[in-house]
C-alpha positions as CSV (number, residue, x, y, z in Angstrom):
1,X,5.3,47.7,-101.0
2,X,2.3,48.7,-99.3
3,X,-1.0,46.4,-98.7
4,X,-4.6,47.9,-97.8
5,X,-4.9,45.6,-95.1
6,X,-8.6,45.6,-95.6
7,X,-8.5,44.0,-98.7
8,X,-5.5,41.5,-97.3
9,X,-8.7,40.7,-95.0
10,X,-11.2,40.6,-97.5
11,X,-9.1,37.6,-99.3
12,X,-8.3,35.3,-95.9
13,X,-11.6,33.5,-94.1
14,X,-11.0,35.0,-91.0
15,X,-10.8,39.1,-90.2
16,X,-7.2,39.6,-88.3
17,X,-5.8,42.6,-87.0
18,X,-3.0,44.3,-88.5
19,X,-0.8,43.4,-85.7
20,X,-1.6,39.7,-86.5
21,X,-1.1,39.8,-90.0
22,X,2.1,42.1,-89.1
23,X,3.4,39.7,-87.0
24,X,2.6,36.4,-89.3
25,X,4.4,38.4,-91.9
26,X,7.6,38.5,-90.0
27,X,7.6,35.0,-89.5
28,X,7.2,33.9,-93.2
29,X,10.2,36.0,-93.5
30,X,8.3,39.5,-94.6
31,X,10.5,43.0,-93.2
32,X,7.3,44.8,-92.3
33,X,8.5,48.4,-91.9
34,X,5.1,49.7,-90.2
35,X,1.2,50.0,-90.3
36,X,0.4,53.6,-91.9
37,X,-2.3,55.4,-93.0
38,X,-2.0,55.7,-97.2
39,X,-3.6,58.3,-99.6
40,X,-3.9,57.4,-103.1
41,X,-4.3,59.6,-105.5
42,X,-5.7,59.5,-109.6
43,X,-3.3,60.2,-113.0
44,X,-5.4,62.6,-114.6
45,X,-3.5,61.4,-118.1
46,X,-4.0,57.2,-117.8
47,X,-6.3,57.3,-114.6
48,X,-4.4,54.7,-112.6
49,X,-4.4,55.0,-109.0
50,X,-1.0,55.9,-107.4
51,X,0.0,55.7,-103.7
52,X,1.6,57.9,-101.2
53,X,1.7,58.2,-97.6
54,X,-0.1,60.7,-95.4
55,X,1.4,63.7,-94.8
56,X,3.4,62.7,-97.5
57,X,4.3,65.2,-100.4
58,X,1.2,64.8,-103.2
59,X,2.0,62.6,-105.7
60,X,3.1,64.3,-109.2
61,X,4.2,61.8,-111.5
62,X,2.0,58.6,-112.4
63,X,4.2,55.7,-111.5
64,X,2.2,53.7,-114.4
65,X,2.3,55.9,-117.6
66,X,5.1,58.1,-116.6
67,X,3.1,61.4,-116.6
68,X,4.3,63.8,-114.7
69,X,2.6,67.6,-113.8
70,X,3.5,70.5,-111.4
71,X,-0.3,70.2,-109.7
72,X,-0.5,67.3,-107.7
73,X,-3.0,64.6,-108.7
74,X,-6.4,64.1,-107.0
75,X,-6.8,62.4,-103.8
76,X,-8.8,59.2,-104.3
77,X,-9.3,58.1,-100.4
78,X,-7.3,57.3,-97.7
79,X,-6.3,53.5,-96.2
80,X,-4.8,51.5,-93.9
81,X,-1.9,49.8,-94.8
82,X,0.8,47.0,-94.2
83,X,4.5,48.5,-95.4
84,X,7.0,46.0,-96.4
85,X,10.3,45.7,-98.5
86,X,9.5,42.9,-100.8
87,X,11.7,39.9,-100.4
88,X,13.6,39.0,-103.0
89,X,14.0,35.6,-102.3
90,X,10.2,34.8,-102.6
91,X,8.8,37.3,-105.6
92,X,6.2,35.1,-105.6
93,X,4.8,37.6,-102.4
94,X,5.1,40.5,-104.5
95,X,1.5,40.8,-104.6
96,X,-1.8,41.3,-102.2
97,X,-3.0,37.5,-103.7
98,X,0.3,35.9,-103.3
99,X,0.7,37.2,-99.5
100,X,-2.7,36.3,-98.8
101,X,-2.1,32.3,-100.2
102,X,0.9,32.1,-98.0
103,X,-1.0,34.2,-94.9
104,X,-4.1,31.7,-95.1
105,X,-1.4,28.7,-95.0
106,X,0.1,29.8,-91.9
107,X,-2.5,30.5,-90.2
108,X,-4.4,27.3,-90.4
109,X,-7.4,28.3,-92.9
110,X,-6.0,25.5,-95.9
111,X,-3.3,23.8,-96.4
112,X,-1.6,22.0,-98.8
113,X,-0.5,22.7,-102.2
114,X,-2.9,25.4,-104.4
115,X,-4.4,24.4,-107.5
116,X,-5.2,26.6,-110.9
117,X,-7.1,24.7,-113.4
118,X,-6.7,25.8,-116.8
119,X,-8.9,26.3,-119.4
120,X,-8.0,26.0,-123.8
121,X,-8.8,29.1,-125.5
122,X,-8.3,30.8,-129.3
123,X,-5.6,33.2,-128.7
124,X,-2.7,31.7,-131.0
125,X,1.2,33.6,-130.9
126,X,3.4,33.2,-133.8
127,X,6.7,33.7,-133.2
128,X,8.7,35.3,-136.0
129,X,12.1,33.3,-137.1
130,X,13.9,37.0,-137.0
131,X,12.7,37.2,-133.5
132,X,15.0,33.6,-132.6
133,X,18.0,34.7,-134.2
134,X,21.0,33.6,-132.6
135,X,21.7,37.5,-132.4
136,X,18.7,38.3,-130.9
137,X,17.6,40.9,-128.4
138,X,14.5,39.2,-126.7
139,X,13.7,35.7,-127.7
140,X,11.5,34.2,-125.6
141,X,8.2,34.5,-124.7
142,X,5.0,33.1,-122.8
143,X,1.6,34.2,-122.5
144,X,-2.1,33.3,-120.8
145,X,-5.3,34.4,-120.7
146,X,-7.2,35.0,-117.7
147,X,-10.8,36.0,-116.8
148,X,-11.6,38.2,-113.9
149,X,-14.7,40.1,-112.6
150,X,-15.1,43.4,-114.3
151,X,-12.0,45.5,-113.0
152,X,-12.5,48.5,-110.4
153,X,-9.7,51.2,-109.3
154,X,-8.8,49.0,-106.9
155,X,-8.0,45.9,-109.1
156,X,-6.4,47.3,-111.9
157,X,-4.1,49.0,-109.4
158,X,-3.2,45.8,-107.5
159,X,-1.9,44.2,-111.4
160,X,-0.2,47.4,-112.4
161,X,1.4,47.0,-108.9
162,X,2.2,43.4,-109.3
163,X,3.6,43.9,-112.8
164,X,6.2,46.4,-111.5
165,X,7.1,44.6,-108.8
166,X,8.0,41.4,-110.8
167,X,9.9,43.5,-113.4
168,X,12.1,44.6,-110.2
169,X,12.2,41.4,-109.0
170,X,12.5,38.7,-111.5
171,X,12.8,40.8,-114.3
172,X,15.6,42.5,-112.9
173,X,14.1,46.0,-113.8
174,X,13.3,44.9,-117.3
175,X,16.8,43.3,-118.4
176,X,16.1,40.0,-118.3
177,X,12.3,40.0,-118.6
178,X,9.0,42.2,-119.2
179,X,5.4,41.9,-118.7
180,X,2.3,43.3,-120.8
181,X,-1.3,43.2,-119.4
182,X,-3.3,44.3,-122.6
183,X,-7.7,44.2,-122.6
184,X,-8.3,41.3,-124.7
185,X,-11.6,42.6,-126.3
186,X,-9.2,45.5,-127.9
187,X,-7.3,43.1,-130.2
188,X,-7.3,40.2,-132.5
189,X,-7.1,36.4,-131.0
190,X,-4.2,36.0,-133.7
191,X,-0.8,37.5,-132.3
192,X,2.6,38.0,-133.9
193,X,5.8,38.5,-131.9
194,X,8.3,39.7,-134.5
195,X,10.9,42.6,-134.6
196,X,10.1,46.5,-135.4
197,X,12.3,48.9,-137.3
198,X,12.7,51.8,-134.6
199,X,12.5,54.4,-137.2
200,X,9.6,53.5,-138.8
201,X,5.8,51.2,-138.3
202,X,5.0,54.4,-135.7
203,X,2.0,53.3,-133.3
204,X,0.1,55.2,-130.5
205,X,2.3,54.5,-126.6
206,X,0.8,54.1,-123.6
207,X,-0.6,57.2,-121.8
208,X,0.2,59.5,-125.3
209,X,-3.7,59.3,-126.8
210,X,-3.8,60.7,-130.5
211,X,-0.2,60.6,-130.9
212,X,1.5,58.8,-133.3
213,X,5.5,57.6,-132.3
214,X,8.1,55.6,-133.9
215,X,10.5,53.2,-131.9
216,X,13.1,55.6,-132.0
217,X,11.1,58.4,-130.7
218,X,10.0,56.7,-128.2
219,X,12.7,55.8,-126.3
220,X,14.1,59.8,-126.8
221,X,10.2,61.1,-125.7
222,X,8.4,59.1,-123.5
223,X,9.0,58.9,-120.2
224,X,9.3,55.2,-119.8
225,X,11.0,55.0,-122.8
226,X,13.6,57.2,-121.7
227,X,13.6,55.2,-118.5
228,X,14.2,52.0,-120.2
229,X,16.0,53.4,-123.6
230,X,19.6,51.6,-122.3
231,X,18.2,47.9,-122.5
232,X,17.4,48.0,-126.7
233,X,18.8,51.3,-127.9
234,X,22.0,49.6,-129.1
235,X,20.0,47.4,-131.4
236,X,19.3,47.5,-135.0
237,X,15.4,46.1,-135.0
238,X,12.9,46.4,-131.7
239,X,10.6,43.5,-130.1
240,X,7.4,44.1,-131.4
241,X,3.8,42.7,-130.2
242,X,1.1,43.2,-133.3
243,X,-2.4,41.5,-133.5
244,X,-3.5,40.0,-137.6
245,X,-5.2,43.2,-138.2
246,X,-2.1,45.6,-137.3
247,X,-3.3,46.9,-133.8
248,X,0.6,46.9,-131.6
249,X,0.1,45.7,-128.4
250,X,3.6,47.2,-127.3
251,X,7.0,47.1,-127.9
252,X,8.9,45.2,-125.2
253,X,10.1,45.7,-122.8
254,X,9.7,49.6,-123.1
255,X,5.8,50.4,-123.4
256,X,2.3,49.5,-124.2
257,X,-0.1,50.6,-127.1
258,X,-2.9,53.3,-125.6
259,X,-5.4,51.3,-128.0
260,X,-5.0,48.1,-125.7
261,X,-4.7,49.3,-122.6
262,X,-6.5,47.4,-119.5
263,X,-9.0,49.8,-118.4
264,X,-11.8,49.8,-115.2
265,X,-14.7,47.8,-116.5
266,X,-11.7,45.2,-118.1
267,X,-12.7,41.3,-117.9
268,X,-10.8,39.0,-120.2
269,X,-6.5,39.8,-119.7
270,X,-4.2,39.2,-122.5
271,X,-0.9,38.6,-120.6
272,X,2.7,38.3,-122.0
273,X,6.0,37.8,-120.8
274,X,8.7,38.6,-123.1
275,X,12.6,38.4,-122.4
276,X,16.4,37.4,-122.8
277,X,15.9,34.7,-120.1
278,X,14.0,31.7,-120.4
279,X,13.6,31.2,-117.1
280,X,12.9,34.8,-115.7
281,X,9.7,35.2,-118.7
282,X,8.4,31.5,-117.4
283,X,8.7,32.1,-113.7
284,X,7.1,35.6,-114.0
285,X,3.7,34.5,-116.0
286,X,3.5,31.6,-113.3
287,X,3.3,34.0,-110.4
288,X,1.6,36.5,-112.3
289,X,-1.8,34.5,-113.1
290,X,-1.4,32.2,-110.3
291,X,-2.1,35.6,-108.0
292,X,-4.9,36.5,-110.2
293,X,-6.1,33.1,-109.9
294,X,-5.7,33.9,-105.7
295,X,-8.0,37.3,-106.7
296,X,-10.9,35.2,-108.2
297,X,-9.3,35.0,-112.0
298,X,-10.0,32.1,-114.2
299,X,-6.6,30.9,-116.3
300,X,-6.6,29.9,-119.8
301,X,-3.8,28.7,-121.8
302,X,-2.7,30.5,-125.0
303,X,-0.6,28.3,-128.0
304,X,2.5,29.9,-128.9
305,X,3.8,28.6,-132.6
306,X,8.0,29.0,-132.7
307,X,9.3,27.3,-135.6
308,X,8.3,23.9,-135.7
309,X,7.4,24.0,-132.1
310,X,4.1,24.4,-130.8
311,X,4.0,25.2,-126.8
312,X,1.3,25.8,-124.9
313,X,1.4,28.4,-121.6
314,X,1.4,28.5,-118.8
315,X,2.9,25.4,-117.6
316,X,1.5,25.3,-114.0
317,X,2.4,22.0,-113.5
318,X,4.2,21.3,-110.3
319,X,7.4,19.9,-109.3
320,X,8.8,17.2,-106.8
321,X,11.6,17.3,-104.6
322,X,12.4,14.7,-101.9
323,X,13.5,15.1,-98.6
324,X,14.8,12.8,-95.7
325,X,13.6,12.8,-92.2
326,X,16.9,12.1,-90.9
327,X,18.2,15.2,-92.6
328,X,15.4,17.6,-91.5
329,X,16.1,16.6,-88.0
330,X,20.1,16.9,-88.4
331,X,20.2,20.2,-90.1
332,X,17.4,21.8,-88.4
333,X,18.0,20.5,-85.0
334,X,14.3,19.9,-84.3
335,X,12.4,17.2,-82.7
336,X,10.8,16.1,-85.9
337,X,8.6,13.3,-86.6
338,X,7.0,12.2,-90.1
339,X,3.4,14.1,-88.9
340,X,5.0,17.2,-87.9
341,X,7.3,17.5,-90.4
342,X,4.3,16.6,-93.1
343,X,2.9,19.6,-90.7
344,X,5.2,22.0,-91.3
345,X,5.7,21.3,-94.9
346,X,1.2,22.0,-95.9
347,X,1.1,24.8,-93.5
348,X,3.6,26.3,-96.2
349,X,1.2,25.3,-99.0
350,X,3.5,22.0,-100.3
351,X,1.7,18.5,-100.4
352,X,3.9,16.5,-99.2
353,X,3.4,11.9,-99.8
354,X,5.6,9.0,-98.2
355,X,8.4,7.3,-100.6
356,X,8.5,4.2,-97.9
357,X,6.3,2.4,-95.1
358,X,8.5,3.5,-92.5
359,X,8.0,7.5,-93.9
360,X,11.3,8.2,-93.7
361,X,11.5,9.9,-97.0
362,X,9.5,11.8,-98.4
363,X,7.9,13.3,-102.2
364,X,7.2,17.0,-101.3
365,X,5.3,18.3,-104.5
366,X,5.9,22.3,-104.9
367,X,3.8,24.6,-106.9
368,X,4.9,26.4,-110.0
369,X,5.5,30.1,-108.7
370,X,8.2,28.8,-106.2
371,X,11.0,29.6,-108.3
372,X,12.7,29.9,-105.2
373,X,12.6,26.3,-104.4
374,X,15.4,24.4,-105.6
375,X,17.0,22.4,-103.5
376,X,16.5,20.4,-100.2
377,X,18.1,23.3,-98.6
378,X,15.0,25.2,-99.7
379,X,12.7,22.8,-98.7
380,X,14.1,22.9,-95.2
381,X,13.8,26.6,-95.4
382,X,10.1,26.1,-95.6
383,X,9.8,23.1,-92.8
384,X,11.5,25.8,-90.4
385,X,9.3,28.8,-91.5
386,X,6.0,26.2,-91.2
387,X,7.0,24.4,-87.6
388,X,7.5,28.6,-86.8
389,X,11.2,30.8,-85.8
390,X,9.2,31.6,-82.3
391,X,8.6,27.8,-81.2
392,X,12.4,27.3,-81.5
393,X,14.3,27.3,-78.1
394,X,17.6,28.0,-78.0
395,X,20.0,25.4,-76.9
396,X,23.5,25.5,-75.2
397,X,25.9,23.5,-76.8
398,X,26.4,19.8,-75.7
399,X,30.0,20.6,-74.2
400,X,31.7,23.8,-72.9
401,X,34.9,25.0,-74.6
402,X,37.4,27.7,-74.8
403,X,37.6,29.2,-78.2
404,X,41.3,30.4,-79.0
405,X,43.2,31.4,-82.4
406,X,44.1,28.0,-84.5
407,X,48.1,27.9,-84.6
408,X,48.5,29.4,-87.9
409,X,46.0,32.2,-87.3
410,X,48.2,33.4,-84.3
411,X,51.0,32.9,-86.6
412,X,49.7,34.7,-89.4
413,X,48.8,37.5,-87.1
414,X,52.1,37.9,-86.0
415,X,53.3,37.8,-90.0
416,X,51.1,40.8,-90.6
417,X,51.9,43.3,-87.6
418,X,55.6,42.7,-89.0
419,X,54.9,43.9,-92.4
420,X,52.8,46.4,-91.4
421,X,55.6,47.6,-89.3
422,X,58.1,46.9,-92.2
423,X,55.8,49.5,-94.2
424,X,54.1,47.1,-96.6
425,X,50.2,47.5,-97.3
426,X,48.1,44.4,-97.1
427,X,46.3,43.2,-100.5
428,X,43.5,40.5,-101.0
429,X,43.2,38.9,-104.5
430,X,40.6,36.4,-105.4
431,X,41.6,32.8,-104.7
432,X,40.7,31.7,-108.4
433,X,42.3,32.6,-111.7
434,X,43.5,32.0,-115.1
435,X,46.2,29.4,-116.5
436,X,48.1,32.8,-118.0
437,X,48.3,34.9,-114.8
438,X,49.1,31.7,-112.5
439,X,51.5,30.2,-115.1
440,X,52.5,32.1,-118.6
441,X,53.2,35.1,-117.3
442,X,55.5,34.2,-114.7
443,X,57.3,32.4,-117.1
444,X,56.2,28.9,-115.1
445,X,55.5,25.6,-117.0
446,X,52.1,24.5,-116.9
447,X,51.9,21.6,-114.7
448,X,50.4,18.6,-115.5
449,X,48.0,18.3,-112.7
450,X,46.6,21.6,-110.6
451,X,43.3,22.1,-109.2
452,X,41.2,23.2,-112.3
453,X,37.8,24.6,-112.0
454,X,35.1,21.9,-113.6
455,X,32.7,24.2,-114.6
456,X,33.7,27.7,-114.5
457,X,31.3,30.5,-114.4
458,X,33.6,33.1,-115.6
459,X,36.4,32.4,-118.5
460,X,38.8,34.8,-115.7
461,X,38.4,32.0,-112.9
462,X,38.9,28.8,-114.2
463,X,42.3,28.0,-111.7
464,X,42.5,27.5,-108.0
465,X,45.8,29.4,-107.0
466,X,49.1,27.7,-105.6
467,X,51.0,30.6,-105.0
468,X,50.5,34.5,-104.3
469,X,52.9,36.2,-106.9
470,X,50.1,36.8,-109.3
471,X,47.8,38.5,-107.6
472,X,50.4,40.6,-105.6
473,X,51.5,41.7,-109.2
474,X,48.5,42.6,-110.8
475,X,48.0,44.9,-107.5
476,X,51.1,46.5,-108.5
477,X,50.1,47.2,-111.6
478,X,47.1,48.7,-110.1
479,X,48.9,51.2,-108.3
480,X,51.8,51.9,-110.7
481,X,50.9,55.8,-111.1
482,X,51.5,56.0,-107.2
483,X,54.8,57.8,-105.8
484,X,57.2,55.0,-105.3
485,X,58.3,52.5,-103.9
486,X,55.2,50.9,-103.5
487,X,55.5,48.1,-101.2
488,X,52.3,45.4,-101.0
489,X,51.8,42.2,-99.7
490,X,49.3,39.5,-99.4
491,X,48.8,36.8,-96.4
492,X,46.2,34.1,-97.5
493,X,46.0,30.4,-98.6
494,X,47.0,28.3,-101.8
495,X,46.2,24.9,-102.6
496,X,48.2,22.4,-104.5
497,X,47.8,18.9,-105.4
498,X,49.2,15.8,-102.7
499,X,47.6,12.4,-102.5
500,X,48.7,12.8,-99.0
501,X,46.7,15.2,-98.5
502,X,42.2,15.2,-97.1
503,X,40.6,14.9,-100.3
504,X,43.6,14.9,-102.6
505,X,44.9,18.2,-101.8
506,X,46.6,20.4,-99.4
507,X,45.9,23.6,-98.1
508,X,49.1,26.0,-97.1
509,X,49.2,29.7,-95.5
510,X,51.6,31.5,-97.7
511,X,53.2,35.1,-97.5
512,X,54.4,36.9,-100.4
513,X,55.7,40.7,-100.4
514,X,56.9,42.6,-103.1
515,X,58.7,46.1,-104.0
516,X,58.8,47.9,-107.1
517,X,60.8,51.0,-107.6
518,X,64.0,52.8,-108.8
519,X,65.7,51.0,-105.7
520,X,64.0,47.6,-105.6
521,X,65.9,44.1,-106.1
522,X,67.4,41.4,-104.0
523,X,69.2,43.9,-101.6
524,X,65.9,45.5,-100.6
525,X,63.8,42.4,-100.5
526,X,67.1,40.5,-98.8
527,X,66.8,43.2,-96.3
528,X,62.8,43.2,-95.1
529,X,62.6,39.6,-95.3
530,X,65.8,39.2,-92.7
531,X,63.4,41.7,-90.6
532,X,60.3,39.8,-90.8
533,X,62.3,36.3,-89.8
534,X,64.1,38.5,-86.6
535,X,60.3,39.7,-85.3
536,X,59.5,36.1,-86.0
537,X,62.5,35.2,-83.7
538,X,63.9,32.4,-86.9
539,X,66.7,32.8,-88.8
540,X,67.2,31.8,-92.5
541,X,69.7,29.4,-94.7
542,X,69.7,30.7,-98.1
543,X,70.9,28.7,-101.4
544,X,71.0,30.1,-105.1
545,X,69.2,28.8,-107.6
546,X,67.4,28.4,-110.8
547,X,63.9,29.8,-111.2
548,X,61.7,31.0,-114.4
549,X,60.2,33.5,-112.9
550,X,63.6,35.3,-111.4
551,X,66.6,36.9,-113.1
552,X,69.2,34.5,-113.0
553,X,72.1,35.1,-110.4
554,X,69.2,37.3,-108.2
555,X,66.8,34.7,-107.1
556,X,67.7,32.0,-103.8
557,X,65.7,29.6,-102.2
558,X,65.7,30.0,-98.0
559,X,64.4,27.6,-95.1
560,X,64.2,28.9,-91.5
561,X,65.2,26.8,-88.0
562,X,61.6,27.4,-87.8
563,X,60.2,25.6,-90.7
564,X,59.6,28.3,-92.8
565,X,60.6,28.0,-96.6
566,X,60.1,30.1,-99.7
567,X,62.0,32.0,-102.5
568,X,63.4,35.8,-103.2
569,X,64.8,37.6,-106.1
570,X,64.0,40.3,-108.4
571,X,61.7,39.8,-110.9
572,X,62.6,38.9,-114.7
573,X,62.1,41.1,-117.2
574,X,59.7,39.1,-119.6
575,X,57.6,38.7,-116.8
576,X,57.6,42.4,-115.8
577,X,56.4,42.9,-119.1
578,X,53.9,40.2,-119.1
579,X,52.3,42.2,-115.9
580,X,52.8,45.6,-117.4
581,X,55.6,46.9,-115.1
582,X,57.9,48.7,-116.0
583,X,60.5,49.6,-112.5
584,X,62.3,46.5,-111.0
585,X,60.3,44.1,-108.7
586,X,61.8,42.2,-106.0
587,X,59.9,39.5,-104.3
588,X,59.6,37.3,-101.5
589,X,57.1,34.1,-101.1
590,X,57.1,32.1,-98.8
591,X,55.0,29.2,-97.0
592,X,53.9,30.3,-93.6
593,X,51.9,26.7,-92.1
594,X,50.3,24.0,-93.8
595,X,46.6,23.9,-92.5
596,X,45.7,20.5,-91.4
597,X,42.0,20.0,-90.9
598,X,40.7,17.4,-89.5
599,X,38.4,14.9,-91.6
600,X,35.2,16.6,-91.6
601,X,36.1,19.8,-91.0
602,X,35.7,22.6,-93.2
């Protein structure tokens, strides 16, 4: 992103060089790249300005309507300007007004939280019950008004800018959520969000003047909606935005209509957010007209009718957090007190209020657009950004030590050098899976107590692993097609229940190996796991026994003069079908150490 630092000036009360706004930049956690000199240049189709840097190539294709020529487009002027990679944690500095609130914070001009009034006005959305369906495409939706000063080259290319950038960054590049800025005065105060047929209701797209397209069309002609054609082209019906006298606003998230389009001289903004996610179309409409309220805009709030529901957008009211002195000071090892800490906290535009006399905890109020902000974690963020990364002084640590491997790490490093040397190739599986690859495949009954995930994010990780076998097979069913044998193994920790154990469980270092092959069985696995104990200088005891997951007469159970213990034996066959195998296994898994951490201690 590029800022004409110029106009960054124009905003703040005070005129700063670009090497102070540079360097207040970096500290609010801004990469700036450089200060360069940009040309912009005009769209001859849609007249929107578009930027490119000096001595850069001229710009051919409008990065707003998707027009695109051999001749390169007009020069406009040339500026000064701030280069930076937007930061995806805070989208809400996507934007000239958004850097210049946060900018004017840190530098002392105001402080404290920001405030938008809103204002009622008659634009009313009705939200068709197609457009809800539990089936649907793009359900939700939230829209304002706001009132600017009559729009110049310059503004209406700092909102086309801003809207991109929030698609990228909180609309993920139009999947979860897309934004329309239309020219109020073009259509009707009484708007209906519904669904389009693609292959008929044609209207007249963004940047196409005179021509007449159908959804369908669309996505296969235009240039944005072949950019964009893979987020609804699998769908039967199309989000559609249409005004009570007919007049399409656009068809989300893929284009605007040319009739509505925000154009220089442009006062009163129609702004929608339409998406799949709830919270990406709220959060973007609150950062979208709370910068236009930074660039002089006035906010209005637009009813939205869904159902039985009326709503009313947007909802810039703010949100509290609290936050413990004691805790600031612990986690951000800084000499805190309740002023400086209040300090830090309005220099990064948060009001901030005392829960007790004794202002040790505290009510720190944050503004809508701060979607970022959502836990005390966050909040502490902020305090470190506000009390400033250069004031911190590094500290040595209260007492000199000698680092050194902990005993199982210089045991498991010897464990690995052996199998490399044995040939075996090292896997890493995830720690977390599924009841039927820990337990039904192998043939293993289903305990009744393991360490199950409470609220798993994926169905595929709902189990906290005990053993190793599982992974190490699905990795040999990853390389089956390989020439064999194909030897793997995997060196990494398991947890199982014990009461005895710091917080109910215990933590072990375990080694399991495998071979698959015409050759592989107990001999083979017999063999390398005699090797491994000889490096390890132990030697083993071995019993037979019983196991589920081993042909019966081919599987023992071993413990080493060294404390080492485990089991070996080829594979049974159910379970080499249950893992798609189809060449004898034979397997070795054993516990390496038992981690013992000490209370505390992660």
């Amino acid at each position: 992103m590029s800022i004409d630092a110029a106009r960054l000036n124009a905003l703040m009360e005070k005129t700063y060089t670009a090497e102070t706004l540079t360097d207040a930049l970096e500290q609010i956690g801004c990469d700036v790249e450089d200060v360069i000199e940009l040309t912009r240049y005009r769209c001859p189709n849609c007249a929107a300005l578009n930027e490119g840097s000096l001595g850069a190539d001229t710009v051919k294709k409008c990065g707003v309507c998707g027009h695109a020529q051999e001749e390169g487009f007009a020069v406009v002027d040339t500026v000064t300007a701030i280069r930076l990679d937007l930061l995806a944690a805070r989208p809400d500095l996507f934007d000239i007004g958004g850097l210049a609130r946060a900018l004017r914070g840190y530098l002392g001009e105001v402080r404290g939280l920001p405030k938008y009034p809103t204002k009622p006005c008659e634009v009313v959305v009705h939200v068709d019950p197609g457009v809800r369906a539990p089936d649907s495409l793009w359900p939700f939706i939230a829209c304002a008004v706001v009132e600017v000063q009559p729009l110049d080259d310059e503004s209406l290319a700092t909102i086309m800018k801003m809207q991109e950038n929030l698609h990228w960054g909180v609309g993920r590049d139009r999947k979860l959520a897309s934004i329309g800025v239309y020219d109020l005065d073009t259509v009707e105060k009484r708007i209906h969000f519904r669904t389009l047929d693609p292959d008929h209701e044609p209207f007249e797209p963004l940047g196409m003047p005179g021509v007449q397209m159908t959804g369908r069309q669309i996505l296969a002609e235009h240039p944005k909606g072949m950019a964009y054609a893979h987020v609804i082209a699998d769908h039967a019906r199309y989000p559609l935005l249409i005004d009570a006298k007919g007049v399409v606003l656009s068809m989300p998230p893929i284009i605007n209509s040319e009739p509505t389009k925000v154009r220089v001289g442009s006062r009163r903004l129609f702004i929608d957010v339409t998406g799949r996610s709830k919270a990406a179309v709220t959060n973007s409409l609150n950062m979208m007209v709370s910068s236009l309220a930074e660039l002089g805009g006035q906010v209005f709030t637009v009813t939205i009718h869904d159902g039985d529901t009326k709503r009313i957008t947007p909802d810039l009211t703010p949100r509290h957090h609290e936050v413990e002195l004691a805790k600031a000071k612990q986690w951000l090892g800084l000499p805190l007190d309740a002023d400086s800490l209040t300090d830090c906290f309005e220099r990064m535009r948060l009001d901030v209020a005392p829960l007790d006399a004794e202002r040790t905890r505290f009510a720190v109020t944050c503004p809508a657009f701060r979607s970022d902000i959502r836990h005390m974690v966050d909040l502490l963020e902020d305090a470190a950004i506000g009390f400033g990364y250069e004031n911190i002084k590094p500290a040595l640590v209260p007492t000199m030590t000698v680092g050194g491997a902990r005993p199982e790490e210089a045991r498991s490093e010897l464990v690995r050098q052996a199998m490399f040397g044995l040939g075996y190739t090292e896997v890493m599986s995830l720690p977390m899976t599924t009841e039927a690859d820990h337990f039904t495949k192998l043939r293993l009954p289903v305990p009744e107590r393991f360490v199950r995930v409470a609220n798993p994010k994926l169905k595929a990780l709902t189990v906290v692993r005990s053993h190793l076998m599982g992974g190490v097979l699905a990795a040999l069913y990853e390389n089956r097609r390989r020439p064999m044998p194909v030897r793997l193994f995997e060196l990494d920790n398991c947890v199982r229940l014990d009461d005895a154990g710091l917080n109910g469980v215990v933590e072990e270092r375990r080694l399991c190996f495998a071979d698959i092959g015409p050759d592989a069985g107990y001999a083979v696995s017999r063999a390398n796991l005699d090797a491994l104990l000889f490096e390890l200088g132990q030697t083993a005891t071995y019993e037979a026994v019983e196991h589920p997951s081993f042909t019966t007469g081919r599987v023992a159970r071993f413990t080493t003069d060294g404390g080492l213990e485990g089991h070996i034996g080829e594979l049974h066959p159910e379970a080499l079908v249950a893992f798609g195998l189809d060449l004898p296994v034979g397997l070795v898994e054993l516990r390496v150490a038992t981690l013992e951490w000490a209370d505390g201690e992660s």
